[in-house]
C-alpha positions as a printed Julia matrix, in Angstrom:
508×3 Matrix{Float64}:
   0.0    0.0     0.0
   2.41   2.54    1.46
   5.91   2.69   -1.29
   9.31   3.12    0.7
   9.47   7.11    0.2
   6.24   7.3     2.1
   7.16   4.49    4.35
  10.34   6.6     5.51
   8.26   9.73    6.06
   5.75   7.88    8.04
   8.0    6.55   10.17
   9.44   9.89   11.0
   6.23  11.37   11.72
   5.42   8.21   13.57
   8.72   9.27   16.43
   6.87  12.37   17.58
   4.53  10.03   19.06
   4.27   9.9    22.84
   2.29   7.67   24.38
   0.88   4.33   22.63
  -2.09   4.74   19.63
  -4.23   1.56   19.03
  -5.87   0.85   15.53
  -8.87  -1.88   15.43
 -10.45  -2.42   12.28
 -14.14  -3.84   11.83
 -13.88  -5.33    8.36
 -15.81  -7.54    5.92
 -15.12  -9.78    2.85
 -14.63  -6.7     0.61
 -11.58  -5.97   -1.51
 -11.49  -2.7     0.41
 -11.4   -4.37    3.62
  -8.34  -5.92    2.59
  -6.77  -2.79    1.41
  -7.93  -1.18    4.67
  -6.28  -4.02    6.98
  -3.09  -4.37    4.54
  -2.66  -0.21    4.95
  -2.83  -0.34    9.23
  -0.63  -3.49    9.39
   1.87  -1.4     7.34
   1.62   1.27    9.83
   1.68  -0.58   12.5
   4.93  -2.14   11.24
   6.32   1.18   11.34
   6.28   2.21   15.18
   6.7    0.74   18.48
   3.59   2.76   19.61
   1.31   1.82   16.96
  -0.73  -1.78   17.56
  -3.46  -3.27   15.15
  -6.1   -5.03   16.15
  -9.51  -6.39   13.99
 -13.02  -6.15   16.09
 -15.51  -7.38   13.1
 -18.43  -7.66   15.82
 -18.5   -3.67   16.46
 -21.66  -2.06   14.94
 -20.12   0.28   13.16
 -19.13   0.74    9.2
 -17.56  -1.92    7.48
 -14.71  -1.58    6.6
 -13.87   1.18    8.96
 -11.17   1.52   12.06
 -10.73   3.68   14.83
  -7.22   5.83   16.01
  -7.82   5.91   19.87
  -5.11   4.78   22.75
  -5.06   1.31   24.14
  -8.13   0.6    26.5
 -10.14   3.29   25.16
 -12.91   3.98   22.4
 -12.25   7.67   22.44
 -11.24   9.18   19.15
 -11.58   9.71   15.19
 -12.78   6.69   12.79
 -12.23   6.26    9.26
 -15.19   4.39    7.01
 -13.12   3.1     3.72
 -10.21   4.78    2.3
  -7.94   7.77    3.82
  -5.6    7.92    1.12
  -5.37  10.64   -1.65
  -6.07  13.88   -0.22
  -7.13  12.34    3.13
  -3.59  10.65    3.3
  -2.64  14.06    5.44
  -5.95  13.76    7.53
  -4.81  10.2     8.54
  -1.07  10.65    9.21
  -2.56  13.79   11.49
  -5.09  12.12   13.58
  -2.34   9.2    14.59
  -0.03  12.16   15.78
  -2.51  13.84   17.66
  -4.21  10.85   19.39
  -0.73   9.75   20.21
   0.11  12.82   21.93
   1.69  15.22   19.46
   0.33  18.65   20.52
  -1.79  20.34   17.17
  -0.37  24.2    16.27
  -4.2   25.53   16.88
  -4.2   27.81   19.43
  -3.76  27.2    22.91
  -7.23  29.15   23.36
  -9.0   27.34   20.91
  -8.23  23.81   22.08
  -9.39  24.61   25.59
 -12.59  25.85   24.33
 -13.08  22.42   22.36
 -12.01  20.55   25.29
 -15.1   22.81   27.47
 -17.75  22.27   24.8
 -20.88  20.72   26.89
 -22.87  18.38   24.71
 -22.45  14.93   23.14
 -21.9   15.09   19.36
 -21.57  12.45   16.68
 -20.07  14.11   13.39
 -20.21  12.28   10.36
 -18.35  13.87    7.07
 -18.57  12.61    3.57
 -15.66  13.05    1.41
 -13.62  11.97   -1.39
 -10.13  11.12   -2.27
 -10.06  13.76   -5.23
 -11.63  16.94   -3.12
  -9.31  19.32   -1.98
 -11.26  21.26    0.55
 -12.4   18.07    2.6
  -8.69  17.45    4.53
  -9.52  20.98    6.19
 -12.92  19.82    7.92
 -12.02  16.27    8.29
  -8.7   17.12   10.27
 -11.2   19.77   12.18
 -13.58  17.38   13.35
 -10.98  14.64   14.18
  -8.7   17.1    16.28
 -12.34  17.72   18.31
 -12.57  13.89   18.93
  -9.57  13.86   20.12
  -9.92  16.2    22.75
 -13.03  15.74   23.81
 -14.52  12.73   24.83
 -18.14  13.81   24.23
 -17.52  14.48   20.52
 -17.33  11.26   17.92
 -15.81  11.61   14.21
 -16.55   8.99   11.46
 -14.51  10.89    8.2
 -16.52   8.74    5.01
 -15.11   7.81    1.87
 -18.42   8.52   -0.58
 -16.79   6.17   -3.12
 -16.78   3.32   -0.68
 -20.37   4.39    0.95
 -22.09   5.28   -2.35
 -25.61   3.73   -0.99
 -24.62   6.21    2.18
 -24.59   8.92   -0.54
 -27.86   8.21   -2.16
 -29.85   7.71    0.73
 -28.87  10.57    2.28
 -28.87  12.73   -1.27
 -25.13  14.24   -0.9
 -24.21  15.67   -4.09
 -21.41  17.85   -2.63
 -18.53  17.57   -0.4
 -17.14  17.8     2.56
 -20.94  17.32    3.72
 -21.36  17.1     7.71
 -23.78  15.65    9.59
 -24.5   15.9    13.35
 -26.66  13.58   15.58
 -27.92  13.03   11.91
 -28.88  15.78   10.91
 -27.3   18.42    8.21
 -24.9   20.59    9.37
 -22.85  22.05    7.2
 -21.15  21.59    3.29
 -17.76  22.85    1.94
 -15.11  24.29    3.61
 -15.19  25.17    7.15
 -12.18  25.95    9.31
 -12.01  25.17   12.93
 -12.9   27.7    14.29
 -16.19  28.54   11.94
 -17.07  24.7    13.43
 -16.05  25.39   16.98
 -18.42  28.61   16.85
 -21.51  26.85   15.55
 -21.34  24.16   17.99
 -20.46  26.32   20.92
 -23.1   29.02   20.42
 -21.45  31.72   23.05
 -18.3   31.74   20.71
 -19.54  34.1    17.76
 -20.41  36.83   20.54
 -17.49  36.23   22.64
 -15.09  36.6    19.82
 -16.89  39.73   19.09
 -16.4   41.31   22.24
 -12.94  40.3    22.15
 -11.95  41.87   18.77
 -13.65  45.26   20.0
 -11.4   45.55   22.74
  -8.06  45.55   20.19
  -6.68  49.11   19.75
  -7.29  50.57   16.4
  -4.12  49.51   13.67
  -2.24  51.73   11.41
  -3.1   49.63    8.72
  -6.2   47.02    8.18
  -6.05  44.78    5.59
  -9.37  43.05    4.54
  -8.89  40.09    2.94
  -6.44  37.31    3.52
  -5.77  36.26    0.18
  -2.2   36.19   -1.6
  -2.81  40.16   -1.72
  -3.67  40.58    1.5
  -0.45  38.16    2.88
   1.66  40.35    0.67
   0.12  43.89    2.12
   1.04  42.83    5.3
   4.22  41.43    5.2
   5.11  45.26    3.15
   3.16  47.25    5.98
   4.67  44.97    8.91
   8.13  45.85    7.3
   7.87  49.37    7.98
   7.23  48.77   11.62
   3.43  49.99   11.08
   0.71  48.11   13.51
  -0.99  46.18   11.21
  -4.22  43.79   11.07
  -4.9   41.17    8.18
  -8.72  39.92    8.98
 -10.6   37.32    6.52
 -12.61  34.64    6.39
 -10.21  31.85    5.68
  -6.27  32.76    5.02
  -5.54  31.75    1.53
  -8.85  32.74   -0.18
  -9.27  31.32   -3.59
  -6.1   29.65   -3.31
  -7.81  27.59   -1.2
  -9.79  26.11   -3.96
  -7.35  25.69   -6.62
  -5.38  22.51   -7.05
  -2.33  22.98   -9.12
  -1.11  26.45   -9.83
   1.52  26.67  -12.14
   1.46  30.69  -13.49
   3.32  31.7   -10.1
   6.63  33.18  -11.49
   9.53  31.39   -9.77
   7.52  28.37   -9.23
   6.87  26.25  -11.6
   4.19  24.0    -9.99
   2.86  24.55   -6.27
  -0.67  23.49   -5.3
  -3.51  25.85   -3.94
  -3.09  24.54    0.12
   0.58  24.38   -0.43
   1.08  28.2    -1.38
  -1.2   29.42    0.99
   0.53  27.37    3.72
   3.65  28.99    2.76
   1.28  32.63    2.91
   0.36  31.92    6.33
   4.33  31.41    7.26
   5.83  34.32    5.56
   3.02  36.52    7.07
   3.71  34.98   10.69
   7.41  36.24   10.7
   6.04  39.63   11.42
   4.39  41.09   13.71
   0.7   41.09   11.85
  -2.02  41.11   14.24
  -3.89  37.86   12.1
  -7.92  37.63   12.49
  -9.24  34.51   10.86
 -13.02  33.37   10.73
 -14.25  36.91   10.04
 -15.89  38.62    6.9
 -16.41  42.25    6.38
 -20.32  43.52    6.38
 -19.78  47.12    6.15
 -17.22  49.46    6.18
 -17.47  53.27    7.49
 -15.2   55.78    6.41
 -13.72  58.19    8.85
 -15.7   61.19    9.2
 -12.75  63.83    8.58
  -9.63  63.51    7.96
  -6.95  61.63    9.52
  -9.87  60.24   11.65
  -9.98  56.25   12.25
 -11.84  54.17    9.35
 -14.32  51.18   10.66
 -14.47  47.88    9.67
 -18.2   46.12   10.8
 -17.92  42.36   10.67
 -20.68  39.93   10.3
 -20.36  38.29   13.54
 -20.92  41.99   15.49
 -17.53  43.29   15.95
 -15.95  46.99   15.02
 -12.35  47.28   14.19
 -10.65  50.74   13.91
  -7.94  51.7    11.58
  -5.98  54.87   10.15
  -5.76  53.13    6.56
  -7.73  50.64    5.3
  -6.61  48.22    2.19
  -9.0   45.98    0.19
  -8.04  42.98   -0.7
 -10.95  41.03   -0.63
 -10.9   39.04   -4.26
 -13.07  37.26   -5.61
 -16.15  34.47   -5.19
 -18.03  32.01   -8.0
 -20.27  34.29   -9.85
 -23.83  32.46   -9.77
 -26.31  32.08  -12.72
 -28.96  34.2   -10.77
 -31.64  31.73  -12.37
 -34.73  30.45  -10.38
 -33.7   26.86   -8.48
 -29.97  27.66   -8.17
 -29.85  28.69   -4.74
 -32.73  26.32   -3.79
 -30.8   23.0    -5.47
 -27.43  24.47   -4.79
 -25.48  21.31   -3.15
 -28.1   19.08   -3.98
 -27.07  19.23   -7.78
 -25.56  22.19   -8.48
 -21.77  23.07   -7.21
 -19.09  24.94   -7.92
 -16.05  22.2    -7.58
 -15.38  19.37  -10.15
 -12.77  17.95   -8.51
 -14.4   17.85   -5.33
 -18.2   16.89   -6.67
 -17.0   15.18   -9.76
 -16.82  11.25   -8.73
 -20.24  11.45   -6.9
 -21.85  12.15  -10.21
 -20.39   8.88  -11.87
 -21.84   7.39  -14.28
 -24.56  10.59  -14.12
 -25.46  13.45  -16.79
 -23.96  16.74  -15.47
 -23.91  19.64  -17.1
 -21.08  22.39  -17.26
 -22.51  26.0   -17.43
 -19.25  27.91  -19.12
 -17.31  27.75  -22.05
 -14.33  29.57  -20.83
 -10.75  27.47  -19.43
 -12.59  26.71  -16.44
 -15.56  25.05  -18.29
 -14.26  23.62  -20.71
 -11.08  21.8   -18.15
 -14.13  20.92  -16.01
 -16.09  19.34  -18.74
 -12.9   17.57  -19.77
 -12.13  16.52  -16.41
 -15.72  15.21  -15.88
 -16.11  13.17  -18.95
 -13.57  10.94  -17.42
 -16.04  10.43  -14.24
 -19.42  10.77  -15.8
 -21.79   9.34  -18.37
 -22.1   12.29  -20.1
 -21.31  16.3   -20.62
 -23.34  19.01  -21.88
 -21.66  21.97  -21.79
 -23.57  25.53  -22.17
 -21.55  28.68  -23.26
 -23.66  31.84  -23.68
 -21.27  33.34  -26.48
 -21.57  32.41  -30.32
 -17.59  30.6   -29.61
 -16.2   29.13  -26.64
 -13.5   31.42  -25.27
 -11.2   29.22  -23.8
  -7.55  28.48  -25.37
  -7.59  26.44  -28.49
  -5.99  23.21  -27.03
  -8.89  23.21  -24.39
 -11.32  23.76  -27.22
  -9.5   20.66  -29.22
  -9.52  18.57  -26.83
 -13.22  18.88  -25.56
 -14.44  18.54  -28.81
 -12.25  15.21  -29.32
 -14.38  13.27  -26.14
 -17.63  11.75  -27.44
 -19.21  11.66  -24.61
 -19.61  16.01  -24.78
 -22.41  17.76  -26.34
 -21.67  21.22  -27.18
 -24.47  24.0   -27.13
 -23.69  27.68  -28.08
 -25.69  30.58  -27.89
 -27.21  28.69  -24.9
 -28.76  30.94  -21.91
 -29.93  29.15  -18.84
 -32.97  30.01  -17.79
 -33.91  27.68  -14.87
 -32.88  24.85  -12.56
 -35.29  21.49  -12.37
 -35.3   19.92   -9.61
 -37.8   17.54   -7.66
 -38.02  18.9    -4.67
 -34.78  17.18   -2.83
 -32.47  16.82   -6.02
 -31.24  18.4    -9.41
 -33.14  16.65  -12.16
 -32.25  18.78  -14.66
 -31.92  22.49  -16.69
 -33.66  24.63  -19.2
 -31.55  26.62  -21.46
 -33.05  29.41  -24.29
 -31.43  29.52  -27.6
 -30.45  33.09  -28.09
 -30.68  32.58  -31.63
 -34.06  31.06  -32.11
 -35.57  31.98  -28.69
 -36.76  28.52  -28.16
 -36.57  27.04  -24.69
 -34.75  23.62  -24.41
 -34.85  21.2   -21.41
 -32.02  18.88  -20.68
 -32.26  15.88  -18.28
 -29.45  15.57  -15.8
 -28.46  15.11  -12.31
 -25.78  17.66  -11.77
 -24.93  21.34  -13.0
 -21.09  22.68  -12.51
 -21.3   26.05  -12.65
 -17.99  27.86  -14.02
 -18.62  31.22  -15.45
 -16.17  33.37  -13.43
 -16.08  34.98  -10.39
 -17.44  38.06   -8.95
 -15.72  41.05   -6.73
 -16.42  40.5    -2.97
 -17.3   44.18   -2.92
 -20.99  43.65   -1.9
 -19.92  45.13    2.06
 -18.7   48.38    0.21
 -21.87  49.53   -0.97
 -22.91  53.2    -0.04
 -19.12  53.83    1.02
 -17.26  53.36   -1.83
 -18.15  53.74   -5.69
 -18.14  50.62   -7.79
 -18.4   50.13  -11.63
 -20.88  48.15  -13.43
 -18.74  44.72  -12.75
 -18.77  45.53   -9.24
 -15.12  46.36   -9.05
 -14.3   49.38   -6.48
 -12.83  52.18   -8.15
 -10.34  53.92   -5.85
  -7.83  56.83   -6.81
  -5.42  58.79   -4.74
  -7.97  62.0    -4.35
 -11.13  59.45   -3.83
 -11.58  58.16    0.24
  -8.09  59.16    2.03
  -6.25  56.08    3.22
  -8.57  53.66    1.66
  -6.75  51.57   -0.97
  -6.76  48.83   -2.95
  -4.64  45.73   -3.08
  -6.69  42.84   -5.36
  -7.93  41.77   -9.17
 -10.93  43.85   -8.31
  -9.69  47.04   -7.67
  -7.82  50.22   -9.46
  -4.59  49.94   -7.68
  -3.62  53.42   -6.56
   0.44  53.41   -5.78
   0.83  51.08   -2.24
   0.14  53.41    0.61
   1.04  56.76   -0.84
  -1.27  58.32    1.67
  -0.65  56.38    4.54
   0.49  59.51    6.62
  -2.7   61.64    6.18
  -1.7   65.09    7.07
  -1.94  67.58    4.17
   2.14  68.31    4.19
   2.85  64.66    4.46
   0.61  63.51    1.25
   3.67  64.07   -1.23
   6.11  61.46    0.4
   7.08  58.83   -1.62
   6.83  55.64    0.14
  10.14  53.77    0.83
């Protein structure tokens, strides 16, 4: 299972461990039972610490096991695989459990360890989808500390009657005690703070007790990490808040148009982000989006940022870096099948549409690398572009139109998303040549037509164009700038200093 590169970086990780970890499997006949037991008696092999055991009379998933410590039933369990992406999730929860400390905060781990409640988590992932390590490692790190929380992290592709039964068309999907509770990405902390209701306000009150900051950056996105690691330089009191650090990097998989490196993926880069920007002293506030932002009244006054969760932060400058987000269709039965059908991710969604219909709403190089990407998975592609020609790059466009399992429609506007109430069941689509309306039976819609500013908080304080991009020059909101894609970027904090003599001098 495990070659000898990955053997030898196992068993490194595998010395940090300080007290014993126990693995028992509850297995069937299956072939991936066999994997499964052939994977932990590799591991196993590997440390000292690490014993495997089988317990097929459990009454749990088959094949899954459980990381806990010898003599207990405390801790995370895998159902099926935890390779591919998950490989990280696995190698994680064997460091923790055996007593590696995690790098959350020390403040953060005491408030999982005080949650008061019993909780059984159940996520659904797969070994393609990016985003899923980052709520699986969440909710196993919880387990681990807290005796009163359970973790089952689900391979779909093992579980797919799991996945039909309960209708997941999307991952990571999260259940609780059974019920829905929450789909994509979700940090930590977002999961700590909707479990442990008190947290959102307490935060709140927290972050309005900070001193105001030279310099605010909104946004924690490559722009943002780069603002502050140029405003930190200067030895300026600076404040990088955002909703995840990374942003869209987040949700890209290989990245290879970063000059001076040739291939990096999207968690890798903003890893490194998250480590240049902690060599300085940058005053980081994660989990938080912007809801509105007040300018100062005169000045040389102090700018406000108003968060969503209730909080005020105060600054003398403000920068913008808030990027980007999937643009929608703005049809009726998006928002109301959105995860049940219709998603934004190929690589996450892709394999639990196989064998399906999907359609791919986009003819640009995101469509058209989704539809080729999908045709692999799926029974069949329909991809819509609203233009008389495709628009992405002419290899793309060859090789889509090569795979015979990809319809083609130009001119196509979607109108609508069908749906039967729990589930996609399919789209209507007007030709903007004849007018006639067209209806297409399928059971999943990937919607790649772009992205849209994140400048939706700015309304009524700052002007935006048509495309909802902030338009910002020197002599337009003093010490407001702009530092991302969606922005005019005015030269980097020219007006920093905001007295009138001081406006002339050139930044260093």
């Amino acid at each position: 299972m495990l070659d000898t590169n990955m053997k030898t970086q196992l068993r490194a990780y595998l010395e940090k461990l300080t007290k014993p970890v126990e693995l028992i499997a509850t297995l069937d006949d299956s072939a991936k039972s066999a994997e499964i037991k052939e994977l932990l008696a590799e591991i196993a092999e590997l440390s000292d610490k690490v014993t495997f055991k089988e317990d097929n009379t459990l009454p749990v998933r088959k094949p899954s096991f459980l990381i806990t410590n010898p003599g207990s039933q405390q801790g995370p369990r895998f159902a099926g695989s935890p390779l591919g992406h998950e490989f990280t999730s696995l190698v994680l929860a064997l460091l923790w459990t055996g007593g590696h400390p995690s790098k959350e905060a020390q403040s953060l781990l005491e408030q999982i360890r005080d949650i008061d409640g019993d909780f059984e988590f159940e996520t659904y992932y797969s070994l393609s989808c990016h985003n899923c390590p980052d709520v699986v490692q969440a909710l196993n790190l919880m387990a681990v500390l807290n005796p009163r929380i359970k973790h089952t992290a689900i391979d779909g592709g093992t579980f797919q009657n799991e996945i039909t039964e309960r209708n997941v068309m999307g991952v990571p999907a999260v259940f609780v005690n059974g019920k829905e509770f929450g789909q994509g990405r979700m940090t930590l902390t977002e999961i700590v703070a909707k479990v442990d209701t008190g947290a959102e306000k307490r935060a709140a009150e927290a972050l309005n007790k900070r001193d105001a900051y030279d310099v605010l950056i909104v946004g924690s996105g490559p722009a943002g990490a780069a603002a502050a690691v140029y405003s930190a330089r200067k030895g300026i009191r600076t404040g990088l808040m955002g909703e995840r650090f990374g942003g869209q990097v987040l949700d890209t998989v290989d990245i290879e148009n970063y000059i001076s490196v040739p291939k990096t993926e999207g968690q890798k880069l903003a890893g490194a982000l998250k480590a240049h920007v902690s060599d300085y002293d940058v005053d980081v506030i994660d989990s938080q989006s912007a809801s509105k932002l007040v300018p100062a009244a005169t000045e040389g006054g102090l700018h406000q940022i108003e968060t969503a969760s209730g909080a005020v932060l105060k600054a003398r400058s403000i920068i913008i870096a808030t990027g980007a987000k999937w643009r929608n269709m703005n049809v009726p039965g998006e928002d109301q099948y959105r995860t049940k059908g219709v998603t934004y991710c190929p690589h996450c969604d892709g394999p639990l549409f196989k064998g399906k219909r999907v359609a791919v709403i986009g003819g640009g190089n995101s469509g058209v690398e989704a539809a080729i990407d999908l045709a692999g998975i799926v029974e069949h592609v329909t991809l819509l572009e609203f233009a008389p020609e495709m628009k992405a790059d002419q290899v793309l466009q060859d090789k889509v139109r090569s795979l015979k399992n990809v319809d083609i429609i130009l001119n196509a506007q979607t109108t609508e998303v069908k749906g039967d109430g729990s589930k996609v069941v399919g789209l209507e689509y007007r030709d903007r040549v004849s007018g006639d309306i067209h209806s297409v039976a399928l059971a999943g819609i990937f919607v790649q037509i772009g992205l849209l500013p994140n400048t939706h908080w700015l309304e009524g304080a700052l002007e935006r164009n048509r495309m909802a991009r902030s338009l910002l020059t020197p002599n337009v909101k003093p010490a407001l700038r702009a530092s991302s894609p969606q922005a005019i970027v005015p030269p980097f904090l020219t007006n920093r200093l905001s007295s009138p003599q001081e406006k002339g001098r050139k930044p260093r």
